[in-house]
FISE-326842 format. One record per residue (C-alpha): residue in three letters; residue number from 1; x, y, z. Coordinates in Angstrom, 3 decimals, decimal comma. Layout:
BEGIN
{'Ala' NUM {X Y Z}}
...
//
This chain:
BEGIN
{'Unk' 1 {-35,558 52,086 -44,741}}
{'Unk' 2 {-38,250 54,628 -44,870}}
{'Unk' 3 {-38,967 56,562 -41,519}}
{'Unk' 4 {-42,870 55,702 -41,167}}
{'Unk' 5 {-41,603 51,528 -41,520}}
{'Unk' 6 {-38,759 52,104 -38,277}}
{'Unk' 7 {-39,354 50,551 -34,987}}
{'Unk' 8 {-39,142 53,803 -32,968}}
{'Unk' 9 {-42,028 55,545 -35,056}}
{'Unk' 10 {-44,106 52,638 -34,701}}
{'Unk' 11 {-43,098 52,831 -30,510}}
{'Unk' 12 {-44,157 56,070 -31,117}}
{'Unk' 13 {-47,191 55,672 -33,184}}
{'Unk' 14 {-48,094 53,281 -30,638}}
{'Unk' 15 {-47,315 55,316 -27,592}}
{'Unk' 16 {-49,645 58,301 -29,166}}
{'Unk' 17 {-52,900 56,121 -30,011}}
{'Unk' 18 {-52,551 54,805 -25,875}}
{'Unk' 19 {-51,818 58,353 -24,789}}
{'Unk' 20 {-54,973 59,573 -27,198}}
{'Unk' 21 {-57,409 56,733 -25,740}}
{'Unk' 22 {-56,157 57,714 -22,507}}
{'Unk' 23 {-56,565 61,971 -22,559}}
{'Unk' 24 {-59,848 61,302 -24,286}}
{'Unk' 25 {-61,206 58,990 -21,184}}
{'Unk' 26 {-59,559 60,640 -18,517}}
{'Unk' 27 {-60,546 64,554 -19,859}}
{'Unk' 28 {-64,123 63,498 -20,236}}
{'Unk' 29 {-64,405 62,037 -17,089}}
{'Unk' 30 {-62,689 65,187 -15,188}}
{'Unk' 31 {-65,010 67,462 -17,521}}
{'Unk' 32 {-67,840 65,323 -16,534}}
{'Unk' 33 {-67,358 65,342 -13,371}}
{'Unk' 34 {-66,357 69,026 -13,196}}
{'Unk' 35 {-69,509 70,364 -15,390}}
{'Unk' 36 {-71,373 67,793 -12,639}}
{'Unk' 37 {-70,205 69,724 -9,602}}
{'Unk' 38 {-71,143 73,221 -11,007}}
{'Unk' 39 {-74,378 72,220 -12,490}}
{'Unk' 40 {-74,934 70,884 -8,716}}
{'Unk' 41 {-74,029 74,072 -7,317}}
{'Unk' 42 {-76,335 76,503 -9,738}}
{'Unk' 43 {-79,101 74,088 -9,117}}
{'Unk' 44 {-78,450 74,604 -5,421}}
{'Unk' 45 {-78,611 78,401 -5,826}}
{'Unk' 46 {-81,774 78,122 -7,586}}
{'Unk' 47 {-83,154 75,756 -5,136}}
{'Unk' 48 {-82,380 78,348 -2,080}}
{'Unk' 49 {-83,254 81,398 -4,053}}
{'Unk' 50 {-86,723 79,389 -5,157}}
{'Unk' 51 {-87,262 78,536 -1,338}}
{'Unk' 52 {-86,806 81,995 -0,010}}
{'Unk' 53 {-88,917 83,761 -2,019}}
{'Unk' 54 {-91,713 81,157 -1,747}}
{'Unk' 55 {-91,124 81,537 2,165}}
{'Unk' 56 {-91,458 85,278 2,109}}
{'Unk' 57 {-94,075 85,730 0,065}}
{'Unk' 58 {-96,255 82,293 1,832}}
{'Unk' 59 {-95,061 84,234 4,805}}
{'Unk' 60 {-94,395 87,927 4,721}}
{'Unk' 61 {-94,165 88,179 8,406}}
{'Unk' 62 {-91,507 85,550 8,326}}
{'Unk' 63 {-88,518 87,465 6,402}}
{'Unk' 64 {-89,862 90,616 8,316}}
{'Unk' 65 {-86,675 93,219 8,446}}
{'Unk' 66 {-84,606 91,268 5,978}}
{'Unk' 67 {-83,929 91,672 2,272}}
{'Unk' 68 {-83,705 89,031 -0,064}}
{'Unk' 69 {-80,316 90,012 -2,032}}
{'Unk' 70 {-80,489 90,657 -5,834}}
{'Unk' 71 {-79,316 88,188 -8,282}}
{'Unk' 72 {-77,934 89,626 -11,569}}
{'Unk' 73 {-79,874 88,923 -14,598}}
{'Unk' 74 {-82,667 86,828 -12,370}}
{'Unk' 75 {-86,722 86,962 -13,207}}
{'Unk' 76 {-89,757 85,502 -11,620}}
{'Unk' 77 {-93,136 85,505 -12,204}}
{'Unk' 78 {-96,686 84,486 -10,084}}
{'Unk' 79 {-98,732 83,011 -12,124}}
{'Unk' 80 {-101,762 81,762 -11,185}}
{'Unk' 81 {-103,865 77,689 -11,720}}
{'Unk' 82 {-104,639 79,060 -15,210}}
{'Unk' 83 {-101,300 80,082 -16,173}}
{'Unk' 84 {-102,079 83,348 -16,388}}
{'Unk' 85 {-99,899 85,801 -14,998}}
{'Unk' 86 {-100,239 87,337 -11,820}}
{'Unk' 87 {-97,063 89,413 -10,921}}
{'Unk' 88 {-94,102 90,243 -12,698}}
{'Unk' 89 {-90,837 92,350 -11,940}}
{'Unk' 90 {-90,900 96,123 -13,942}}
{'Unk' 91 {-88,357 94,734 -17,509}}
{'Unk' 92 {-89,081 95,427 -20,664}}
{'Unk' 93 {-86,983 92,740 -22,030}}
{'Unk' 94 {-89,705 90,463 -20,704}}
{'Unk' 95 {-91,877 88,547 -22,735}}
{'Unk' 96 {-94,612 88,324 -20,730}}
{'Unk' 97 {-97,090 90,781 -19,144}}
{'Unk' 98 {-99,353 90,807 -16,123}}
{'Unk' 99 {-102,548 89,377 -17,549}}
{'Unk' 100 {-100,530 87,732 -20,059}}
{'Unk' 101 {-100,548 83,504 -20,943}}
{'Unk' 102 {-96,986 82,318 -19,337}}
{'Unk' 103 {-95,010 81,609 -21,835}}
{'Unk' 104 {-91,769 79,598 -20,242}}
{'Unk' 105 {-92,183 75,589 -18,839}}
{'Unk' 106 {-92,024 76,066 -15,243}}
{'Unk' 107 {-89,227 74,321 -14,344}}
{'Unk' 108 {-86,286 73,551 -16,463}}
{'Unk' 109 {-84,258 74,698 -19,099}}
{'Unk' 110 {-85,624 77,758 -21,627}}
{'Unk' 111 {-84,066 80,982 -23,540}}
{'Unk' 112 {-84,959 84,719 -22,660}}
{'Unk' 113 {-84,108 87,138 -25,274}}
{'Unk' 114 {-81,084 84,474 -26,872}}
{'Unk' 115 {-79,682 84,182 -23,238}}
{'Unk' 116 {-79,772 80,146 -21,293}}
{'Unk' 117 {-81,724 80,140 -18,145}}
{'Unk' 118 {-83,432 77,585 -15,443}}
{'Unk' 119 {-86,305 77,882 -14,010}}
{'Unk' 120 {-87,952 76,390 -10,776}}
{'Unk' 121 {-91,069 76,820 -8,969}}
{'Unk' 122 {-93,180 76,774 -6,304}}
{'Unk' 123 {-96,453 76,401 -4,519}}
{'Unk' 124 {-97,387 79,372 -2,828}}
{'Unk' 125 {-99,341 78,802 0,894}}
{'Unk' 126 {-101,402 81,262 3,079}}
{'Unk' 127 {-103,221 84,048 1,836}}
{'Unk' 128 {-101,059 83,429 -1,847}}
{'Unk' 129 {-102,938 79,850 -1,920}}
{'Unk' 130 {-103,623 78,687 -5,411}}
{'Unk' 131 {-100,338 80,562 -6,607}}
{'Unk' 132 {-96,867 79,502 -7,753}}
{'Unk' 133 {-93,718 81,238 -8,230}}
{'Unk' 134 {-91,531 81,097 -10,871}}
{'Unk' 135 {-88,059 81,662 -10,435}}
{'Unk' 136 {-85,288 81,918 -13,071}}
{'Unk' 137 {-81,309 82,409 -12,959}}
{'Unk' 138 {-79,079 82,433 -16,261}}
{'Unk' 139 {-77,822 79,496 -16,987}}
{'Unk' 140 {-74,746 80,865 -19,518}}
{'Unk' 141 {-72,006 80,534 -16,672}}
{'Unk' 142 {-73,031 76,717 -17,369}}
{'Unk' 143 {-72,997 76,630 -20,754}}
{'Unk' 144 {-69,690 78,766 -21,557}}
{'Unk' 145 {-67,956 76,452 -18,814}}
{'Unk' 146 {-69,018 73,365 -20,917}}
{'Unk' 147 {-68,025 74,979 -24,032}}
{'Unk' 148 {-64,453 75,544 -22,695}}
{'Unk' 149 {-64,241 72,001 -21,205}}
{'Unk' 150 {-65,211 70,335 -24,795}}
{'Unk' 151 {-62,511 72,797 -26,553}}
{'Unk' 152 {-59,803 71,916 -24,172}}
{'Unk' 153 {-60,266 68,341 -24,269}}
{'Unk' 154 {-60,450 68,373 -28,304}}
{'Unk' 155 {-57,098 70,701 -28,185}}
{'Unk' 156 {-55,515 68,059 -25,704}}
{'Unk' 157 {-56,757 65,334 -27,415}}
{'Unk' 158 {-54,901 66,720 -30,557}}
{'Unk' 159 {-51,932 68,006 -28,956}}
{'Unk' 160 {-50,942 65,392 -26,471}}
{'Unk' 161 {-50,542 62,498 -28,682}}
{'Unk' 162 {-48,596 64,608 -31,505}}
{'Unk' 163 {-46,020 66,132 -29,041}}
{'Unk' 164 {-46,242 62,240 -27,989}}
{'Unk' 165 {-45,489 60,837 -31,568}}
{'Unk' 166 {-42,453 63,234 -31,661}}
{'Unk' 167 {-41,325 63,108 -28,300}}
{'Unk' 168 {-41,552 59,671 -28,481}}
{'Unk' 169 {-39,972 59,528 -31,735}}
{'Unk' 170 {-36,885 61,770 -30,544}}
{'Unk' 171 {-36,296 59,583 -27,906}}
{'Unk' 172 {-36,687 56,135 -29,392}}
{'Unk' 173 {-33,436 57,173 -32,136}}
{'Unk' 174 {-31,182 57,854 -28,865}}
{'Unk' 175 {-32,864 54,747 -26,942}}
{'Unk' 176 {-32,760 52,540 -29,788}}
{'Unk' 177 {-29,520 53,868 -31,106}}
{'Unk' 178 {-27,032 50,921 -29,981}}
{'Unk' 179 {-29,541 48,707 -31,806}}
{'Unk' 180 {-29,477 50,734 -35,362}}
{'Unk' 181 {-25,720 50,586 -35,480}}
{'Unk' 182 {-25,748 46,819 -34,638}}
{'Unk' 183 {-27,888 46,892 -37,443}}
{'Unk' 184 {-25,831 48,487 -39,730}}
{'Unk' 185 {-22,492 46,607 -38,601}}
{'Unk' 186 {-24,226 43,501 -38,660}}
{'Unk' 187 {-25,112 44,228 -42,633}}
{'Unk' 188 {-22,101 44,952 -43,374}}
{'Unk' 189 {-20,562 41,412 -42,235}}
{'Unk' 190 {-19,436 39,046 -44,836}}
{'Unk' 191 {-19,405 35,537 -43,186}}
{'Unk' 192 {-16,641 34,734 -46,365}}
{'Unk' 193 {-14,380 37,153 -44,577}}
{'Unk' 194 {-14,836 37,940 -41,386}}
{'Unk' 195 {-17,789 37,243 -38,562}}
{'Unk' 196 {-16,513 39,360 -35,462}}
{'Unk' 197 {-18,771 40,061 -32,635}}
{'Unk' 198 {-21,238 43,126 -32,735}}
{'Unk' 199 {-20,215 45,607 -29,968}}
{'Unk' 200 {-22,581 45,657 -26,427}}
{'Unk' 201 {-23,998 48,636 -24,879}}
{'Unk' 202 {-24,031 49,463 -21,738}}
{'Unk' 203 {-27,532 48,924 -20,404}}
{'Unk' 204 {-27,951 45,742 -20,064}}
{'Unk' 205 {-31,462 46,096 -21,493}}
{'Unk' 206 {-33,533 43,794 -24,540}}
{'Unk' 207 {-31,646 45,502 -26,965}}
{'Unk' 208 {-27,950 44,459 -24,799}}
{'Unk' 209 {-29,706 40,916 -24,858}}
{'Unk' 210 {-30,612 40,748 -28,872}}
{'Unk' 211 {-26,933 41,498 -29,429}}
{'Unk' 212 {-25,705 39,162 -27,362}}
{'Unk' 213 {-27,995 36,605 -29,043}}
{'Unk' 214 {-26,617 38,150 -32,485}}
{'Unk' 215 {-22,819 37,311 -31,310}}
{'Unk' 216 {-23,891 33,974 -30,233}}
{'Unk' 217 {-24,803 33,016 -33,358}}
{'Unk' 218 {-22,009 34,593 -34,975}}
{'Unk' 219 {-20,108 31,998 -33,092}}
{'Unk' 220 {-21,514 29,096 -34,293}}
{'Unk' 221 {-21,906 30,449 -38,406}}
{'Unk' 222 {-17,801 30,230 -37,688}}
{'Unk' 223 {-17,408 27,170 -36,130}}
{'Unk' 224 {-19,804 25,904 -38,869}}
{'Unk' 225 {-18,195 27,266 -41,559}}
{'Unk' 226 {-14,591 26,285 -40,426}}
{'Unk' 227 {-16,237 22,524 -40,150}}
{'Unk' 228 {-17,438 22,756 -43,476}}
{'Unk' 229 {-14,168 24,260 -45,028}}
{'Unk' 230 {-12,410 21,590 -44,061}}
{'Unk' 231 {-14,756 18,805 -44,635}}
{'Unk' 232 {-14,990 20,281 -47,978}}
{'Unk' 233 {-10,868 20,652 -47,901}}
{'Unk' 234 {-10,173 16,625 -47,291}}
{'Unk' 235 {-12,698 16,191 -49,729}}
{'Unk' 236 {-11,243 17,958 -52,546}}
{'Unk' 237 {-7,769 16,628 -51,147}}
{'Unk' 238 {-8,902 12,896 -51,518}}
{'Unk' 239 {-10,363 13,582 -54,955}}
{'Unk' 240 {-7,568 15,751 -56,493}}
{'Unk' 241 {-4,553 12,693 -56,261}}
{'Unk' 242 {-6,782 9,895 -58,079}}
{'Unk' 243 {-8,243 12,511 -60,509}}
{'Unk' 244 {-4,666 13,450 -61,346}}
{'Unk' 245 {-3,630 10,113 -62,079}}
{'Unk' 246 {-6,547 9,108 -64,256}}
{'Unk' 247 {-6,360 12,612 -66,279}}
{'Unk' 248 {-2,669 11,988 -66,740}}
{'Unk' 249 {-3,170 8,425 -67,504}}
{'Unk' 250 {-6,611 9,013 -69,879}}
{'Unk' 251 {-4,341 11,437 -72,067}}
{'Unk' 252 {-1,327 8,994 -72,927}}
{'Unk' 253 {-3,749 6,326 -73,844}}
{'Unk' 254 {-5,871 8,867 -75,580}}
{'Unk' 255 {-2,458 10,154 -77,714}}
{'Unk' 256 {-1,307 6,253 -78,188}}
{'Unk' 257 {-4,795 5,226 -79,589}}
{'Unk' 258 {-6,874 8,079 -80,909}}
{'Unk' 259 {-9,712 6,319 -79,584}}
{'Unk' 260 {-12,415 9,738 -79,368}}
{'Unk' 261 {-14,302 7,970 -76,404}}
{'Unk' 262 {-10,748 7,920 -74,271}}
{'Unk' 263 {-10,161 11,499 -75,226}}
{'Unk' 264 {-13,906 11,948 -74,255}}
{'Unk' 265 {-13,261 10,539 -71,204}}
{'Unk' 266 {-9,924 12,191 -70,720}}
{'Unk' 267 {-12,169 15,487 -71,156}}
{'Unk' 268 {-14,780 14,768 -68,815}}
{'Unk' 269 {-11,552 14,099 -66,499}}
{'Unk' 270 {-9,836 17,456 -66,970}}
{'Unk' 271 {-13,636 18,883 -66,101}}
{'Unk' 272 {-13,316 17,284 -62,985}}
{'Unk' 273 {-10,256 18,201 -62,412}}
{'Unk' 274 {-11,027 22,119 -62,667}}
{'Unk' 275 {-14,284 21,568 -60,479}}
{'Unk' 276 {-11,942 20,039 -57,442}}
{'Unk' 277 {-9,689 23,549 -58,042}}
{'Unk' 278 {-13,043 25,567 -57,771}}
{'Unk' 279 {-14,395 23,794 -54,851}}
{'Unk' 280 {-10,638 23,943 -52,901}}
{'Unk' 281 {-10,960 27,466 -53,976}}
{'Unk' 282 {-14,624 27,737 -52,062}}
{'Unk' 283 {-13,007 25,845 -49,375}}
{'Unk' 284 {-9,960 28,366 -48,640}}
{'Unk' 285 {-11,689 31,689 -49,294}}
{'Unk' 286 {-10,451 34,993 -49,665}}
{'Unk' 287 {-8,570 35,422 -46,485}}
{'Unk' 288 {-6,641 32,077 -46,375}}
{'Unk' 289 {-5,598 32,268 -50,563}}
{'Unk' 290 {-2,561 33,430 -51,422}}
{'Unk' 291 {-1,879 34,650 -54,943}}
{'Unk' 292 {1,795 34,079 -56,320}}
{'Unk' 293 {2,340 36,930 -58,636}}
{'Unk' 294 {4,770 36,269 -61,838}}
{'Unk' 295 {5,272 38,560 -64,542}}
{'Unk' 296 {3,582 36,501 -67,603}}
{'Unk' 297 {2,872 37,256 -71,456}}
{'Unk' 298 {-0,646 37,346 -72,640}}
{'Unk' 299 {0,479 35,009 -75,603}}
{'Unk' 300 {1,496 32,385 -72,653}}
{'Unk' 301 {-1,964 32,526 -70,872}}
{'Unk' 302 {-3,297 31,966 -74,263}}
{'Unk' 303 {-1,597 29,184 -75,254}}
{'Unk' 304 {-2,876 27,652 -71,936}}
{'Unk' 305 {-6,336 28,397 -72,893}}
{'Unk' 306 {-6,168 26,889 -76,388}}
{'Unk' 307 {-4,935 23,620 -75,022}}
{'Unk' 308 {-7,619 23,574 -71,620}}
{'Unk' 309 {-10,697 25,202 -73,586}}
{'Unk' 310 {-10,562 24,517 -77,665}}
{'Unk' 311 {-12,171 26,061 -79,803}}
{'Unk' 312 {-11,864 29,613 -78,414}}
{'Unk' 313 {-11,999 32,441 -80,834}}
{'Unk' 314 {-9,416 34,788 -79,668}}
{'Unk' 315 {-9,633 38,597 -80,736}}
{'Unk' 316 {-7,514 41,959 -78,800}}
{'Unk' 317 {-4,080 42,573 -78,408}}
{'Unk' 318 {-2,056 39,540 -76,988}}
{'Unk' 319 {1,213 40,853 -77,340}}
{'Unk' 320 {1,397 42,529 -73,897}}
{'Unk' 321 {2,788 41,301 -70,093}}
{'Unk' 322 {0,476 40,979 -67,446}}
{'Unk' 323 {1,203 41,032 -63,802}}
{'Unk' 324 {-0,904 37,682 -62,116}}
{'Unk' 325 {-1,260 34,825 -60,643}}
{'Unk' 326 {-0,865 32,736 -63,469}}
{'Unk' 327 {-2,765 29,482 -62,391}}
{'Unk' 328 {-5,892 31,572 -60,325}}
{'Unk' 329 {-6,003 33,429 -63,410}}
{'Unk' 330 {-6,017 31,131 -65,936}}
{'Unk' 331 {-8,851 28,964 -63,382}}
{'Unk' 332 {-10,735 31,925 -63,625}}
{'Unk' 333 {-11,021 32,183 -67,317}}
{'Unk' 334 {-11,261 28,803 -68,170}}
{'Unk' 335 {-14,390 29,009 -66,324}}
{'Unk' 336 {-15,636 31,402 -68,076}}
{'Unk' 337 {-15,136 29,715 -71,585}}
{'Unk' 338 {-16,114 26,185 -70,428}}
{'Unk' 339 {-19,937 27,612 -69,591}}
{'Unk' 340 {-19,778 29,503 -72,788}}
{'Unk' 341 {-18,335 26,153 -74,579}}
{'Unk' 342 {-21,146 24,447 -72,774}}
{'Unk' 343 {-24,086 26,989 -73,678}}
{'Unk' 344 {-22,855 27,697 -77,072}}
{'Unk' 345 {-23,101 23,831 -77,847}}
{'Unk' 346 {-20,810 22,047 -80,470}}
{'Unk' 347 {-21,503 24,626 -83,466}}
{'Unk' 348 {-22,000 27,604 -81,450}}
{'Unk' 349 {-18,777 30,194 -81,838}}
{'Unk' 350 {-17,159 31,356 -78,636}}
{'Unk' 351 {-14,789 34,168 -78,351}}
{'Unk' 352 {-12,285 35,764 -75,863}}
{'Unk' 353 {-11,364 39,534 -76,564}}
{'Unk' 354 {-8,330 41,281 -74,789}}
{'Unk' 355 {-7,949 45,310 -74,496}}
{'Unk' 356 {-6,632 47,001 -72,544}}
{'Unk' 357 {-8,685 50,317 -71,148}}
{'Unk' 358 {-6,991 52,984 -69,108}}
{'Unk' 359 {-5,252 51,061 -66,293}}
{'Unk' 360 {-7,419 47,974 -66,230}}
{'Unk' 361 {-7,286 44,694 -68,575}}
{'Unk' 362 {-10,442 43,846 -70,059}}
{'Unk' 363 {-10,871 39,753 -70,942}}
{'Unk' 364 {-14,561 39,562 -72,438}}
{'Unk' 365 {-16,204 36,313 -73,188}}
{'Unk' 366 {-18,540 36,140 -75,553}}
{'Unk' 367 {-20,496 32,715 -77,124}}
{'Unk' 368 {-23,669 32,352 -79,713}}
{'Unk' 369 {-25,771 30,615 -76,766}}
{'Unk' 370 {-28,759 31,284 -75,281}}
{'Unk' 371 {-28,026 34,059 -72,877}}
{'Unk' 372 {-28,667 34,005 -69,264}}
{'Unk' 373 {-31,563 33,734 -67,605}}
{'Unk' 374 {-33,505 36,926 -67,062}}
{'Unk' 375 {-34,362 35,133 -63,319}}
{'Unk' 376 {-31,319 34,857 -61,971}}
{'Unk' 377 {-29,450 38,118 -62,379}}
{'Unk' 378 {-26,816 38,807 -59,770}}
{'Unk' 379 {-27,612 35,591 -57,821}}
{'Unk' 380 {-25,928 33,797 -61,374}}
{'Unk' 381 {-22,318 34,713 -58,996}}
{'Unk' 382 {-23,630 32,805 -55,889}}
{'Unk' 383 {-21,960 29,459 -55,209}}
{'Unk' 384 {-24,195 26,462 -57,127}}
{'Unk' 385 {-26,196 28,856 -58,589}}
{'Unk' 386 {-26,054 27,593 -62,631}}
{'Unk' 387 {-28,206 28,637 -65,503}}
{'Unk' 388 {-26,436 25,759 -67,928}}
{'Unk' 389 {-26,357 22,882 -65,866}}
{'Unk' 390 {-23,006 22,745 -64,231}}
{'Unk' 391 {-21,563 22,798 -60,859}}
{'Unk' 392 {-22,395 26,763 -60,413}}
{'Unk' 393 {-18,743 27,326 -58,701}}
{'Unk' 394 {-17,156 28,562 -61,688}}
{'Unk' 395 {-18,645 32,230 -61,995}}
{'Unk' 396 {-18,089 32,174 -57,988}}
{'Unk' 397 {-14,648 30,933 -57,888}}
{'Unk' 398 {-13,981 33,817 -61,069}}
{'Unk' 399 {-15,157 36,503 -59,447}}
{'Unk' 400 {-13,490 35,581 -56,640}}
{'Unk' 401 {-10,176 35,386 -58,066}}
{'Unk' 402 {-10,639 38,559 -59,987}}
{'Unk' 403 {-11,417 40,320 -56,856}}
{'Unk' 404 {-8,113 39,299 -55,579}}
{'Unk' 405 {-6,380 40,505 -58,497}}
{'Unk' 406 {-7,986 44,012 -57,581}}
{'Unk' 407 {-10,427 43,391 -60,412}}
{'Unk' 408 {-13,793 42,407 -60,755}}
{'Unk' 409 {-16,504 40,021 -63,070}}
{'Unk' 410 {-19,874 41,165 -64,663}}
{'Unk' 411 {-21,976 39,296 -66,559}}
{'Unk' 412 {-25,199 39,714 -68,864}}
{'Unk' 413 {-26,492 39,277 -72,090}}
{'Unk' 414 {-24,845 40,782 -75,087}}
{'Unk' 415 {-26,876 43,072 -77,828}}
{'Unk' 416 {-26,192 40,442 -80,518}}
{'Unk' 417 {-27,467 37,648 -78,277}}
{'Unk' 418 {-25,881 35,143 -75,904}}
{'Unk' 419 {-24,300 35,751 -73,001}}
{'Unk' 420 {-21,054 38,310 -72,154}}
{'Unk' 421 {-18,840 38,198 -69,439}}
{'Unk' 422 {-16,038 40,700 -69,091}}
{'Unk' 423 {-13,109 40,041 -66,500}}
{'Unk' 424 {-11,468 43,067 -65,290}}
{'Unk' 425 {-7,827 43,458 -63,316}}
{'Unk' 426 {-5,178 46,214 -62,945}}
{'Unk' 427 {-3,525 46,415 -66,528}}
{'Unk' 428 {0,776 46,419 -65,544}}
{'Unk' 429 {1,988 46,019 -69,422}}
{'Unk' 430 {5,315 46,197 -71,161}}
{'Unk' 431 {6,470 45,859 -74,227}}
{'Unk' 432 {7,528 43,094 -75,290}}
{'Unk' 433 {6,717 39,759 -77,462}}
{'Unk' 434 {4,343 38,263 -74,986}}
{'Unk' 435 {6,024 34,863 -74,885}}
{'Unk' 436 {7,886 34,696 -72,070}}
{'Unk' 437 {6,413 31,396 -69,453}}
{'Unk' 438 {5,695 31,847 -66,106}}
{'Unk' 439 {7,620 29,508 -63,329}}
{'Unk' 440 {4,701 28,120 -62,201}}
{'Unk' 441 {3,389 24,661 -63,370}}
{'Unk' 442 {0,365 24,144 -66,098}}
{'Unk' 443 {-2,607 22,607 -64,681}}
{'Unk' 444 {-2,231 21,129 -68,294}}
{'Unk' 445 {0,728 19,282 -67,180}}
{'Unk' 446 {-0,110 18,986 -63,468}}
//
């Protein structure tokens, strides 16, 4: 699973976006409300500064003694009902001269020389009737506090929420820890073999409570399955007498008469007799078979073949021993050639090759059918999955077998057309003829 699709970066995707919506509505409301207080303040020095020189010069007699104390970087002006002006402090840098048009709105923001200032004014009284003062402070203390404010907020606003994501990140593996490792035991459980509980954390949090739920279940897939294995067990049980009798029965009458629709019959018999092996086989599993291993000759296992699956083209080296269960692995093979039998057709050619290849056996199964389907691919192993219209246990129940041998099945679709299947198990040869027989009964003569 890619790291941008897990549940702790999306936590922590999620956790950023709040903590961005958040810093930017919190940080503009403290920089509003900040840049609010200190505009208040500069437009209360301007007020008083405004006030006192309209007082003193309305009233000269008023401030009498006292001096009004300098304010860096401050002008004014008198100007008089024409807007011409009056009075002016001794600065070059001014813009305006006695006599002069005023150039600057009288109250409000303007620029002197590039630098921010506010101005206010006033109507002068007493002999200075007809008058007003203008008064301006530099506004840049406002202005460079603003600027600050708006590049702090953007650098928290791009900060926060990434130290979030990884924070948040960073913490969600170790939080969410117990719950990747249930993850990966629970993937890792094969309900064929084995459905033990999932281990608990500690905290008894959502993810304690998911697990828990997880285990329960676990407990009923196994009481489930042990229902259906042995529902499926009597069934096979109460099929596999009658079927036995009836096969046994179909093939004397079929030898005393040569009538082709008994030994039809008596076929069609035998078929069902494999498919009650295949589904006692699905019934038992891995973990409750038990192979009985007999020293057997390739020839033998053959000769079985020929007589369950005719018709067979056999090709390799059959002069070998081979270490097996006879019966699981002569099941498993006759599988294979029965759905080759069946997709091949009457005149199609079918043929079973045996080599041997470092220390494994190779039995390949070839046939002149249609091939596989392209659709199915691996699923073609699942229990009643078919692509040629049989039970779909016999690929299952093969690989099954071969597994337990230490072995394994593949299947697919040879260069030359039609379909392949190679069975694979440890090769234990010796030399010999090949002919001895195994101790164990012939599902032939079963």
């Amino acid at each position: 699973m890619a790291w941008h699709e897990s549940l702790r970066f999306r936590l922590a995707l999620a956790f950023s976006l709040v903590t961005l919506v958040l810093v930017t509505l919190v940080g503009s409301a403290m920089m509003s409300l900040l840049l609010s207080g200190m505009d208040s303040q500069f437009q209360l020095r301007l007020t008083d500064r405004a006030d006192t020189l309209s007082q003193r010069l309305s009233d000269p007699a008023a401030g009498l003694g006292e001096s009004l104390p300098p304010v860096q970087g401050s002008f004014f002006a008198i100007v008089d009902q024409e807007g011409t002006v009056l009075q002016v402090p001794d600065d070059p840098t001014l813009a305006y001269q006695v006599g002069e048009r005023f150039p600057y709105p009288l109250d409000g923001d303007l620029t002197i020389s590039g630098v921010p200032f506010r101005g206010a004014s006033r109507e002068l009284t007493g002999f200075s009737e007809g008058q007003t003062l203008w008064v301006a402070l530099p506004s840049e203390p406002l202005t460079d506090a603003r600027d600050a404010a708006g590049r702090a907020l953007l650098l928290a606003m791009t900060v926060t929420p990434l130290l979030t994501l990884l924070l948040g990140y960073l913490l969600g593996q170790r939080m969410l820890s117990h719950l990747g490792r249930a993850a990966l035991l629970a993937d890792r459980i094969d309900p064929s073999h084995s459905v033990a509980a999932l281990p608990l954390p500690a905290r008894r949090d959502e993810v304690h409570r998911l697990i828990s739920a997880i285990n329960r279940l676990l407990v009923r897939i196994d009481a489930q399955q042990h229902r259906e294995k042995a529902l499926l067990g009597q069934i096979v049980h109460e099929l596999g007498a009658p079927l036995t009798v009836l096969k046994a029965t179909l093939d004397r009458a079929g030898e005393r008469t040569g009538d082709p629709e008994i030994q039809k019959a008596a076929l069609v018999a035998d078929e069902l007799t494999f498919t009650t092996q295949d589904l006692m086989q699905l019934a038992r599993g891995e973990l409750d078979l038990k192979l009985a291993w007999h020293l057997i000759g390739a020839a033998s296992l053959r000769d079985r073949l020929e007589r369950l699956v005719p018709g067979t083209d056999y090709t390799g080296d059959w002069n070998g021993m081979i270490l097996c269960d006879p019966d699981r692995l002569t099941q498993a093979l006759r599988n294979l050639l029965a759905n080759a039998r069946r997709a091949a057709g009457a005149s199609g050619q079918v043929t079973l090759n045996l080599r041997t290849a470092g220390e494994q056996l190779h039995f390949t199964v070839r046939d002149t059918g249609p091939g596989l389907p392209a659709d199915l691919g691996e699923s073609i192993f699942d229990p009643f999955v078919s692509g040629s219209g049989s039970s779909g246990l016999g690929l299952s129940v093969s690989r099954q077998i071969a597994e337990l041998h230490g072995g394994n099945l593949v299947g697919g679709n040879s260069a030359g057309g039609g379909a392949e299947f190679c069975l694979s198990i440890p090769a234990v040869l010796l030399d010999g003829e090949g002919d001895e027989e195994d101790s164990e009964p012939d599902p032939e003569e079963a």
